[in-house]
SERO-4910 file (N, C-alpha, C, O; in steps of 0.05 Angstrom, whole numbers):
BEGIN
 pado doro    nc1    nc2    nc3   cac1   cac2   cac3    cc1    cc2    cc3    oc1    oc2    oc3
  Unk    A    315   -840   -710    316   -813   -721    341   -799   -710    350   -801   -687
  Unk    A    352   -783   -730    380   -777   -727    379   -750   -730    383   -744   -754
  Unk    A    373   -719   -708    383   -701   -717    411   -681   -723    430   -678   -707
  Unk    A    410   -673   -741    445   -662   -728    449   -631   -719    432   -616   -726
  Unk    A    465   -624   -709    464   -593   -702    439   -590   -687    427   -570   -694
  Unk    A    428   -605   -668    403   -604   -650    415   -576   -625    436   -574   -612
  Unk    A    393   -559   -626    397   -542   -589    385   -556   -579    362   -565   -583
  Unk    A    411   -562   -553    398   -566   -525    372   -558   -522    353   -574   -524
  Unk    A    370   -528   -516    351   -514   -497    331   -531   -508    321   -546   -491
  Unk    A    321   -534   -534    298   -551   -541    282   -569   -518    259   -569   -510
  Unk    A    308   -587   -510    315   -612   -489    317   -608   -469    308   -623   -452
  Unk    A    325   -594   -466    332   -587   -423    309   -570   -412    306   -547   -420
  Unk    A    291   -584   -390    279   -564   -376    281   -541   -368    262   -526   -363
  Unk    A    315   -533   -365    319   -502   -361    318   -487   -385    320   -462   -384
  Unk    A    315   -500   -407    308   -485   -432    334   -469   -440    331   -446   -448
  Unk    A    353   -477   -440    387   -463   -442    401   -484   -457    390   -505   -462
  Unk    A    422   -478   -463    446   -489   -480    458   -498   -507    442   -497   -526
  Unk    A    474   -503   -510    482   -508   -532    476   -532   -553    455   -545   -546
  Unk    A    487   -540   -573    474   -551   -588    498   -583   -585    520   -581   -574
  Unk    A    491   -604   -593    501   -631   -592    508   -633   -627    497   -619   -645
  Unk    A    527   -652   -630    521   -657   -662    511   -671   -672    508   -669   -696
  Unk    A    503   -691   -659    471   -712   -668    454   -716   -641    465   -714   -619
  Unk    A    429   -721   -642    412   -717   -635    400   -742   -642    395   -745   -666
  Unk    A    394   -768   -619    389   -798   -630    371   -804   -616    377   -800   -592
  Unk    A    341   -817   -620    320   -829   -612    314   -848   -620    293   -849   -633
  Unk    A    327   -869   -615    319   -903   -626    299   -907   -625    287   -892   -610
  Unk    A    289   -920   -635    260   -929   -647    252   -961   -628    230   -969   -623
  Unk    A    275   -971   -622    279   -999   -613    296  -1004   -603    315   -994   -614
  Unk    A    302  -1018   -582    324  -1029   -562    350  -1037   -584    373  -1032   -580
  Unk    A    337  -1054   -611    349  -1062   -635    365  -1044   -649    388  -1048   -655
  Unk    A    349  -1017   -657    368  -1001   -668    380   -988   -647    399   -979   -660
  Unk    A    383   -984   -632    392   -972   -609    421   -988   -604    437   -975   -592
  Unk    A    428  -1014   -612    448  -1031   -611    471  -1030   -636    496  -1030   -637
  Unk    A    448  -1029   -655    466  -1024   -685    477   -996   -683    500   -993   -692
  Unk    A    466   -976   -674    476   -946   -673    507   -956   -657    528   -961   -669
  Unk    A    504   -955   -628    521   -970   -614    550   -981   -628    571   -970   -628
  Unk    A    543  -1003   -637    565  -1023   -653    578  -1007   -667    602  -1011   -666
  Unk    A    568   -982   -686    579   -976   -712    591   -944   -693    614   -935   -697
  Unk    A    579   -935   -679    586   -917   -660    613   -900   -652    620   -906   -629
  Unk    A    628   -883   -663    655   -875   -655    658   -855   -644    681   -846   -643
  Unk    A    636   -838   -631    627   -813   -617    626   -818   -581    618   -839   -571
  Unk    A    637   -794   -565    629   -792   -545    594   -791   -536    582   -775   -550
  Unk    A    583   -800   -522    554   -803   -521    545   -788   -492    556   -790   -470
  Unk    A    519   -773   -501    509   -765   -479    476   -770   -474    457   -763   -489
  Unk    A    476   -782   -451    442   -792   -443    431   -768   -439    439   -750   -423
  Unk    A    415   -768   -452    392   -737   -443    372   -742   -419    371   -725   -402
  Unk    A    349   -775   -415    337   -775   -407    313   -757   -413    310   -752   -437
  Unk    A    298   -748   -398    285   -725   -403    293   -699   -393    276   -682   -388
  Unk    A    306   -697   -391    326   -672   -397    321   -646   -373    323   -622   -378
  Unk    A    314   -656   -349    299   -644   -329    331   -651   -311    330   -644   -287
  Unk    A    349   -658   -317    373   -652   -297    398   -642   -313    419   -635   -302
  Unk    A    394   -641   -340    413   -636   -349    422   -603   -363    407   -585   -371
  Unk    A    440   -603   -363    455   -574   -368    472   -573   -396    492   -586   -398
  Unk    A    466   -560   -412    501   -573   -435    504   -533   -442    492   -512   -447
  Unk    A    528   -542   -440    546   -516   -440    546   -501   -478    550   -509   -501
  Unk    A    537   -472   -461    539   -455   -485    550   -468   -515    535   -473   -534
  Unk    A    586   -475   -514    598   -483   -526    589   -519   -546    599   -532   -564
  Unk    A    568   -522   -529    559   -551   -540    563   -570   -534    573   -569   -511
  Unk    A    562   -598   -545    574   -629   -532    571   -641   -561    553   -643   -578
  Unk    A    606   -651   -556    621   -657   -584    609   -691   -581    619   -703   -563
  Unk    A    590   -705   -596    581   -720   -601    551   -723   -602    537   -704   -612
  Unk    A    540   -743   -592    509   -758   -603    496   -760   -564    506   -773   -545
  Unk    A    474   -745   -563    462   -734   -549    437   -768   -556    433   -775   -580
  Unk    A    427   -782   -535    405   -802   -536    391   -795   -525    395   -781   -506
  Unk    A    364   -802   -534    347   -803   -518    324   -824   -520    310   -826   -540
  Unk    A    320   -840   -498    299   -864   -500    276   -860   -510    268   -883   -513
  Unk    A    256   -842   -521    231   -840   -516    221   -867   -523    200   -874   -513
  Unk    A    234   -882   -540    200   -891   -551    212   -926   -532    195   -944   -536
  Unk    A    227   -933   -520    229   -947   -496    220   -939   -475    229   -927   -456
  Unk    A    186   -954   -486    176   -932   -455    150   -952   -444    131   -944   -431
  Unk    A    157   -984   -455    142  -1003   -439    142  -1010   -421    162  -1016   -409
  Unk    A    115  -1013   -411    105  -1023   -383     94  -1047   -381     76  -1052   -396
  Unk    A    101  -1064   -365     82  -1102   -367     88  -1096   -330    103  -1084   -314
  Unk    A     65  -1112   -333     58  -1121   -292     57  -1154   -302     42  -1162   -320
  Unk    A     77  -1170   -285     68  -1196   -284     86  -1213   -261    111  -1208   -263
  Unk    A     80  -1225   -247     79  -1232   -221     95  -1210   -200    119  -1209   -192
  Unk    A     76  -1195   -195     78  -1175   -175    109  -1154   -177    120  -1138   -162
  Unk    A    113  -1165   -203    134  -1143   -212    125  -1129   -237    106  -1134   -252
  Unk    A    150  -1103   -238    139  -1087   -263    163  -1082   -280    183  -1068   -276
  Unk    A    156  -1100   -301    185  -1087   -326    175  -1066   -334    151  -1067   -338
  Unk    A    193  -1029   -341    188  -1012   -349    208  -1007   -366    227   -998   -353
  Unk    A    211  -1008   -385    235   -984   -401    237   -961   -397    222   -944   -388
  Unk    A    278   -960   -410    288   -933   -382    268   -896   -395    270   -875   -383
  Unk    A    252   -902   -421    245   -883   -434    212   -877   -413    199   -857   -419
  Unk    A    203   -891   -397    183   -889   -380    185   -864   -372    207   -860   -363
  Unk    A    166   -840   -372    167   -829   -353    159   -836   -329    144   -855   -329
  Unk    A    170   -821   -296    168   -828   -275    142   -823   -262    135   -833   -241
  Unk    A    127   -804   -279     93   -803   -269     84   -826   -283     72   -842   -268
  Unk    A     86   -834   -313     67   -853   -312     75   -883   -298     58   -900   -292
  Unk    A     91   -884   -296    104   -911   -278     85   -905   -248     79   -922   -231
  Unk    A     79   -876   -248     68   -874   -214     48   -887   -219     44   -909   -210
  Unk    A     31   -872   -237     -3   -879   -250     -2   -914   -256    -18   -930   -246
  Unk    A     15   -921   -270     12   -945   -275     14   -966   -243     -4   -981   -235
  Unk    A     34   -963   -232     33   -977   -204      7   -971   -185     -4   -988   -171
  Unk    A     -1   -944   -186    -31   -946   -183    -65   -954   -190    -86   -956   -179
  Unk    A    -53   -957   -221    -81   -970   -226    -77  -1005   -226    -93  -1020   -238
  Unk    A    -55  -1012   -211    -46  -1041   -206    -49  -1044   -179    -49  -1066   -168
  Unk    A    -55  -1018   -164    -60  -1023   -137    -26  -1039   -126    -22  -1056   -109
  Unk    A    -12  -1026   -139     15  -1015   -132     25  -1004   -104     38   -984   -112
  Unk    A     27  -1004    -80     34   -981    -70     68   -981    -60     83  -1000    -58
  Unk    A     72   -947    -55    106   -948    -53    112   -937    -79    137   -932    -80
  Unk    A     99   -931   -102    111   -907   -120     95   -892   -122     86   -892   -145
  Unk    A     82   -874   -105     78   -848   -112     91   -827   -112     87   -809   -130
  Unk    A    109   -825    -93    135   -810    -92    142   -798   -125    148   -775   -131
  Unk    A    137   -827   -146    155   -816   -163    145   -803   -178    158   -797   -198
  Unk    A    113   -791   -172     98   -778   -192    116   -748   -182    126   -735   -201
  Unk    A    118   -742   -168    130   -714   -159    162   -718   -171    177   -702   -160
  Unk    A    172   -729   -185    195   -726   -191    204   -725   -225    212   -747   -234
  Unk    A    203   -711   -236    196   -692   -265    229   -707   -282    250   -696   -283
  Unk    A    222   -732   -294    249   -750   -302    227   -779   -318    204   -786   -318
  Unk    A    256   -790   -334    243   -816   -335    264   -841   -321    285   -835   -309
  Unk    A    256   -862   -323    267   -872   -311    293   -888   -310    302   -899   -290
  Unk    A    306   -887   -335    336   -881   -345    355   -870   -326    373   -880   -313
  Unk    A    343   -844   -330    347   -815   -308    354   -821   -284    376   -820   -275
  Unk    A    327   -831   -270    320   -834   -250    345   -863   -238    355   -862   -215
  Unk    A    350   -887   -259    366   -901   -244    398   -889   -243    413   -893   -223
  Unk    A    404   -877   -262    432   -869   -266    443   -845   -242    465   -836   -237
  Unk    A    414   -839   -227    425   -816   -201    411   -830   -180    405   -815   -162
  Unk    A    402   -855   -177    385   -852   -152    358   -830   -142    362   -819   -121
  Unk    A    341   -825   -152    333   -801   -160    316   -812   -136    315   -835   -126
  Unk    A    299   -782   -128    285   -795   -101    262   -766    -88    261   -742    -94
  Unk    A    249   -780    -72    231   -745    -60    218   -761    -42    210   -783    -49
  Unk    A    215   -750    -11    194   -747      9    202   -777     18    189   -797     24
  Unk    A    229   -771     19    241   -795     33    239   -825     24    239   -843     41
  Unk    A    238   -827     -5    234   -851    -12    264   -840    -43    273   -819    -51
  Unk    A    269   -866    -49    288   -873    -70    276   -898    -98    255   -910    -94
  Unk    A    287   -901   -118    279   -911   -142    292   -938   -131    278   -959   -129
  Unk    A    313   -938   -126    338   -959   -128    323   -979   -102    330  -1002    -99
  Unk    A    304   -968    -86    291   -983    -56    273  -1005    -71    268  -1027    -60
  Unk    A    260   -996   -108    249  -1022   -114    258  -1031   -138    244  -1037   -157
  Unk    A    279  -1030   -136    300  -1045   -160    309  -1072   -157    328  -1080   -144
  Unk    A    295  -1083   -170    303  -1122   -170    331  -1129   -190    351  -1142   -185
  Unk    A    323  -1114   -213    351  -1118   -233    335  -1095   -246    313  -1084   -245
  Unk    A    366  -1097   -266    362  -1076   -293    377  -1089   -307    395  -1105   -304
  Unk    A    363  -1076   -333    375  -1082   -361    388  -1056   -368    379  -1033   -368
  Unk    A    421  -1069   -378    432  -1046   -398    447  -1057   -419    450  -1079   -428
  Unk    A    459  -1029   -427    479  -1043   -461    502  -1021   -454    506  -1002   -439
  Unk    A    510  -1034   -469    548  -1021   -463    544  -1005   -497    525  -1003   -512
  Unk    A    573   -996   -499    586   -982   -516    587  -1000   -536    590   -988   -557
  Unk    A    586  -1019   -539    584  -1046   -561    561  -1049   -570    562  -1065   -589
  Unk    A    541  -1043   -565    515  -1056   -565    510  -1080   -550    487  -1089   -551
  Unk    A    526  -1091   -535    513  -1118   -517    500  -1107   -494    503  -1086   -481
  Unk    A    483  -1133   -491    464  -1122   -477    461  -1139   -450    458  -1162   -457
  Unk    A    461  -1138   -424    458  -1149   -403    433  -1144   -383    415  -1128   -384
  Unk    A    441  -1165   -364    412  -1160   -342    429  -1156   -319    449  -1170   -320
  Unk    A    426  -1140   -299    461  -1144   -276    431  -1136   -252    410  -1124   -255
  Unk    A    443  -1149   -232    428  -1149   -212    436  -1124   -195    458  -1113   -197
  Unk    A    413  -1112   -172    419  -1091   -164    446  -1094   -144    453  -1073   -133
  Unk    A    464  -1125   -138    482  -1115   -125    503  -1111   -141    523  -1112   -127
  Unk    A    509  -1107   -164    531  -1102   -185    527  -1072   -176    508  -1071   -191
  Unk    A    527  -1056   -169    524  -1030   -172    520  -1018   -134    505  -1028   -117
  Unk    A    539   -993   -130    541   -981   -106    518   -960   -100    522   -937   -107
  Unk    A    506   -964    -94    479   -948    -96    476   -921    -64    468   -931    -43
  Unk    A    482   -895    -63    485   -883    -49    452   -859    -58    436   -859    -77
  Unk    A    457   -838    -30    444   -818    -42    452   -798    -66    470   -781    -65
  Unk    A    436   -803    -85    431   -782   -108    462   -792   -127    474   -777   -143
  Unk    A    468   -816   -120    494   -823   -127    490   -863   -138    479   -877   -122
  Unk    A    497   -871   -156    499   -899   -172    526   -891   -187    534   -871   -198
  Unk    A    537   -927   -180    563   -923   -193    568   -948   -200    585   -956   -184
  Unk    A    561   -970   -218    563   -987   -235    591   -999   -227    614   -989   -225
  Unk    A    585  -1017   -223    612  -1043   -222    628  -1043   -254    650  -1034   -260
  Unk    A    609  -1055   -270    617  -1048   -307    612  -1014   -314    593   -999   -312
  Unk    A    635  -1010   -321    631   -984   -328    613   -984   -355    600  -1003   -362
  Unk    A    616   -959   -369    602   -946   -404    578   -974   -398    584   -994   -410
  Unk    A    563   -974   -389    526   -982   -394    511   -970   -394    506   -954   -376
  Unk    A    500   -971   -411    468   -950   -412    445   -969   -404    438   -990   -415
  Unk    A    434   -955   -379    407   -963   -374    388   -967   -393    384   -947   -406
  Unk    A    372   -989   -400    353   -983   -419    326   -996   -406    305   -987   -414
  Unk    A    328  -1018   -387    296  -1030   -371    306  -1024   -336    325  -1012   -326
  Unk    A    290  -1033   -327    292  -1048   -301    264  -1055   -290    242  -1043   -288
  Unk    A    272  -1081   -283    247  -1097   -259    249  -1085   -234    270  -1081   -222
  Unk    A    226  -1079   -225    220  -1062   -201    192  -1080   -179    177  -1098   -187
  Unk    A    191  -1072   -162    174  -1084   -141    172  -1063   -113    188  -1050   -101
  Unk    A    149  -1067   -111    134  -1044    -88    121  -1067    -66    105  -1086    -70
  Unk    A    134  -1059    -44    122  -1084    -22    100  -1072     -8     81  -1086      0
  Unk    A    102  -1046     -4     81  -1032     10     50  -1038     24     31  -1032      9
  Unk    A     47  -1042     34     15  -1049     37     -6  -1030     42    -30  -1032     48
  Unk    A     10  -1012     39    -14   -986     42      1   -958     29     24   -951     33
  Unk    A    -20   -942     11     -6   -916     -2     12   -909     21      8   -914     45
  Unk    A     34   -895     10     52   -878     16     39   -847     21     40   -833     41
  Unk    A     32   -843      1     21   -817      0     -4   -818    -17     -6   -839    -30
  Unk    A    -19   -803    -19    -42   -793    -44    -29   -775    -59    -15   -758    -48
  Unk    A    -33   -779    -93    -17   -781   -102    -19   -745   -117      0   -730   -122
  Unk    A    -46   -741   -120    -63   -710   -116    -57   -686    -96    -57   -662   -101
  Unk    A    -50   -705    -63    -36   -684    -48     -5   -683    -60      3   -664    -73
  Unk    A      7   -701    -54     32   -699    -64     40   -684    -83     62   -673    -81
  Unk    A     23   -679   -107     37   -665   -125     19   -631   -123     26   -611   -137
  Unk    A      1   -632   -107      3   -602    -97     19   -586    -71     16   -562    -65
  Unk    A     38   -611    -55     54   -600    -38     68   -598    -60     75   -575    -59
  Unk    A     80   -610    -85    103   -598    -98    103   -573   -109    121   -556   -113
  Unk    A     73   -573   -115     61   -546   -134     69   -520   -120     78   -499   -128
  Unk    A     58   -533    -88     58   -502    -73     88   -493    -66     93   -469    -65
  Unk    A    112   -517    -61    136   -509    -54    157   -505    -71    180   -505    -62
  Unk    A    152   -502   -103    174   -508   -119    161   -491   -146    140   -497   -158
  Unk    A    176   -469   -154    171   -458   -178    163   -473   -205    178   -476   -224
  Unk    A    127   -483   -203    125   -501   -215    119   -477   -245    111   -454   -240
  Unk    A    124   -484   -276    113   -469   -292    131   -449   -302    126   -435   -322
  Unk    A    162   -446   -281    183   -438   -296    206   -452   -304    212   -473   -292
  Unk    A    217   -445   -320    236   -470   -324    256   -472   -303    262   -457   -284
  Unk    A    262   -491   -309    287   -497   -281    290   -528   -281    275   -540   -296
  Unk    A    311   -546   -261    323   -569   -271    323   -579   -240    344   -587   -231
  Unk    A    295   -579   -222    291   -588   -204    314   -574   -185    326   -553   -190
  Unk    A    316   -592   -160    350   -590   -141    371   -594   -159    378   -610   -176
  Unk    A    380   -560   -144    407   -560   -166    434   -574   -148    450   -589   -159
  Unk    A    437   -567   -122    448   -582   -100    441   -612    -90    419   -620    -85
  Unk    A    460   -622    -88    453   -645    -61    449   -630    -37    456   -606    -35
  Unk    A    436   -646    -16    430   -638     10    457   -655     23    466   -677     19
  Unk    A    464   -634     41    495   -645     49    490   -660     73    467   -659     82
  Unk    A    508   -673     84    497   -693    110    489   -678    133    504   -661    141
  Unk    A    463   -682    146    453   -676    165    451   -635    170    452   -622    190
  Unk    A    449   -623    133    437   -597    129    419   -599     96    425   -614     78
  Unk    A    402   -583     98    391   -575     72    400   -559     55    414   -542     65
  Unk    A    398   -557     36    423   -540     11    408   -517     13    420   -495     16
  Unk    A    377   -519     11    351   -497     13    349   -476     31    338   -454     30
  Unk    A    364   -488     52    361   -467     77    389   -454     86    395   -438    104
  Unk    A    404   -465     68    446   -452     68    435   -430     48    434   -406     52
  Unk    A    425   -448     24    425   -422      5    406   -388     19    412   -364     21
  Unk    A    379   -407     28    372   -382     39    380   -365     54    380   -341     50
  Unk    A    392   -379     83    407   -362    111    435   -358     99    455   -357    114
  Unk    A    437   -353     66    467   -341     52    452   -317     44    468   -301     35
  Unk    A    422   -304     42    418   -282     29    412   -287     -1    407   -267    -15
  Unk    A    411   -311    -12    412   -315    -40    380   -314    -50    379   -307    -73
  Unk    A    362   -318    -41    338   -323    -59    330   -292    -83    334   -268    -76
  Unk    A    323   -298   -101    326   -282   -116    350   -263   -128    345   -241   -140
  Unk    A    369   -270   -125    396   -264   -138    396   -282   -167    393   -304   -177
  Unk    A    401   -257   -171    409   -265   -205    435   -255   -220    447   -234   -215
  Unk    A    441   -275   -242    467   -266   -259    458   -277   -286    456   -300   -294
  Unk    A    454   -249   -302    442   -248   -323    417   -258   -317    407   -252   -295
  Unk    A    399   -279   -338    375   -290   -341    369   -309   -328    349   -322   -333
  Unk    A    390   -317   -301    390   -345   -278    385   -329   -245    402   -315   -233
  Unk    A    370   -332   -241    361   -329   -223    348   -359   -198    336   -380   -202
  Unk    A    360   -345   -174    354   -355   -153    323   -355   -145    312   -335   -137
  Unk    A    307   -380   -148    282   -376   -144    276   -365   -115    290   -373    -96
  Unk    A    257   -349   -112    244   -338    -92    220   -359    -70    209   -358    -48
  Unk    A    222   -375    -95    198   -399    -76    213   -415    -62    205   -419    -39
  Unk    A    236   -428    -70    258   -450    -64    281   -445    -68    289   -442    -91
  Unk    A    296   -444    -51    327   -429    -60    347   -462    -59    369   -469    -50
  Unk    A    328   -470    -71    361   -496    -83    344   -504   -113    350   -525   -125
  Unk    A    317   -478   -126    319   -480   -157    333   -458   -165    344   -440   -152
  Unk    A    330   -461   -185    349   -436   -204    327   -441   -227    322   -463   -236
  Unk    A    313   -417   -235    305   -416   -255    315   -395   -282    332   -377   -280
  Unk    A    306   -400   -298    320   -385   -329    292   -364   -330    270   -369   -340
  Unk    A    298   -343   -319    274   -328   -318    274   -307   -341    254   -293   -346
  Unk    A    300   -306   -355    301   -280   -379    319   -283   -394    340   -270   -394
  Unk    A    311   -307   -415    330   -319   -432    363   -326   -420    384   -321   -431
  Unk    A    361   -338   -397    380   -344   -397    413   -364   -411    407   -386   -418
  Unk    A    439   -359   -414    446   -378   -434    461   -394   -408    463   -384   -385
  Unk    A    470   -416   -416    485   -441   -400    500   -429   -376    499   -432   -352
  Unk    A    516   -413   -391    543   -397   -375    532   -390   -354    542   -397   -333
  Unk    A    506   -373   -356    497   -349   -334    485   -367   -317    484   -359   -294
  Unk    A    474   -396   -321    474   -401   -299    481   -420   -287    469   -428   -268
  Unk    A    511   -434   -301    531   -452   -283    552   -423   -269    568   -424   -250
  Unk    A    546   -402   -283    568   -367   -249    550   -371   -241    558   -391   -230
  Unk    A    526   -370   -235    505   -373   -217    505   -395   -192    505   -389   -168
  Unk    A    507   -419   -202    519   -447   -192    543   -432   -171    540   -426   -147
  Unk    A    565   -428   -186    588   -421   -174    591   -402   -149    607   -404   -130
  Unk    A    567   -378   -154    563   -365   -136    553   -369   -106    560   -362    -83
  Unk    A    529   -388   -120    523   -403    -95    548   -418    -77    555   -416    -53
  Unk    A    556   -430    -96    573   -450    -81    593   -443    -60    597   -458    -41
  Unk    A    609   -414    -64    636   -397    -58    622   -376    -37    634   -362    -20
  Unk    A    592   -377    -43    581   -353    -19    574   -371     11    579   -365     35
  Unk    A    561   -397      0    552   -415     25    586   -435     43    592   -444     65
  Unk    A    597   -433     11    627   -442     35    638   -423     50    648   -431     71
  Unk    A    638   -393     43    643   -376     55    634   -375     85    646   -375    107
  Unk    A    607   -375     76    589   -370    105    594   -393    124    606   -390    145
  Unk    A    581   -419    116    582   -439    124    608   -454    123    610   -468    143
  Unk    A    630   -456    108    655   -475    112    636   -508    104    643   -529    114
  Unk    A    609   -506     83    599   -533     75    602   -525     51    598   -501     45
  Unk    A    613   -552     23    614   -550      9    592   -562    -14    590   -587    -18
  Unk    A    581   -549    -25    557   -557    -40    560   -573    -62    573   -561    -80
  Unk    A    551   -599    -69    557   -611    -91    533   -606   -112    512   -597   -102
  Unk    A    534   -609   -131    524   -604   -154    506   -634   -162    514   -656   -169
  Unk    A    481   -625   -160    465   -657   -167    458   -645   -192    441   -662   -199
  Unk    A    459   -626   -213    448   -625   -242    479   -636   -258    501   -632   -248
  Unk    A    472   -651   -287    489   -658   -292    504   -632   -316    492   -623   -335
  Unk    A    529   -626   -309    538   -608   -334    553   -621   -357    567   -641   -353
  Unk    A    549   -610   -379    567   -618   -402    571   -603   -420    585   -610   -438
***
């Protein structure tokens, strides 16, 4: 399915931005290849759209998105998932397999596309810790399996040996022998610490080495500061939520503000973990 002139905001958890000029949800790994091949557009992965940002002005090409690559198989103590999985049911699923070592990822609001292309991670655990291989496809439509050492794997950071690949599977494995967490508490510590029910695009910061972005932004005076309809959440000051129609702009000056008030203060410079476009 091919839309054209699609809005963002539709797509992005912060419910903001501009519009793409196609709008592509393959049906199959297959068409997903033929699009590819015939393909002369800059391309942008949406994922589930819980990190991403696209600017007022729009994004001059074909916006993807995996949904309907979104299989799960368990067979010898590994799990193939496609990158269209969301990251709760991959939790659910590794638990009714008596799985342990992904519950973590039920608290992390992505699929798993997403989730490999940033290292995505919570409560001290990472995606990339049970990554055996992945499957992707290039700009051509070919399609490969590359093992997890082809790729530099840091925090909140992956950087591909082969450049232009799109994630589309990966084999995963949980060694754990006992839950990590319950998976019910876990997602009511997220409930209680994170403006759950407004929009917003999770951590908008990385956590810089050996400080929290959460507690610069706060000991900067920022929680609840707003510019225009972006506001500094009051529960967590490294979300930003779109609390009054906010559009793109108002809250990448928002971003900015943060950024120029906590270097000020602090002399740390805040990197940006939401993706803009």
């Amino acid at each position: 399915m091919i839309l054209n002139n699609e809005p963002m905001h539709k797509h992005c958890s912060l419910r903001a931005g501009g519009t793409v000029d196609n709008f592509f949800i393959p049906a199959t790994i297959k068409v997903l290849s033929d699009f590819l091949k015939d393909n002369q557009q800059p391309i942008l992965m949406v994922g589930l759209g819980s990190n991403l940002l696209v600017r007022d002005t729009g994004f001059k090409g074909t916006a993807i998105k995996l949904t309907h690559l979104n299989q799960l198989k368990y067979k010898n103590h590994a799990i193939h998932t496609g990158a269209g999985t969301t990251l709760a049911k991959l939790s659910r699923f590794c638990d009714s397999h008596s799985l342990n070592g992904a519950e973590f990822l039920s608290a992390i609001p992505g699929n798993v596309g997403g989730a490999l292309a940033m290292n995505a991670g919570a409560f001290e655990s990472e995606i990339w810790s049970a990554v055996k291989s992945v499957t992707t496809i290039n700009h051509l439509g070919e399609i490969f399996t590359r093992d997890k050492s082809e790729f530099d794997i840091a925090y909140r950071c992956v950087v591909p040996h082969q450049p232009n690949e799109i994630f589309i599977g990966a084999n995963l494995q949980f060694f754990q022998t006992e839950k990590q967490y319950n998976i019910k508490a876990l997602l009511k510590k997220r409930n209680d610490a994170q403006p759950i029910g407004l929009p917003n695009c999770g951590s908008v910061f990385k956590n810089p080495q050996g400080h929290y972005a959460a507690k610069l932004i706060e000991d900067s005076n920022l929680k609840g500061v707003c510019i225009g309809g972006a506001c500094v959440s009051d529960k967590h000051a490294n979300f930003i939520i779109n609390q009054n129609n906010a559009t793109a702009t108002e809250i990448e000056n928002l971003i900015q503000h943060i950024q120029q008030t906590v270097q000020s203060k602090f002399n740390i410079d805040l990197e940006v973990e939401l993706i803009i476009e």
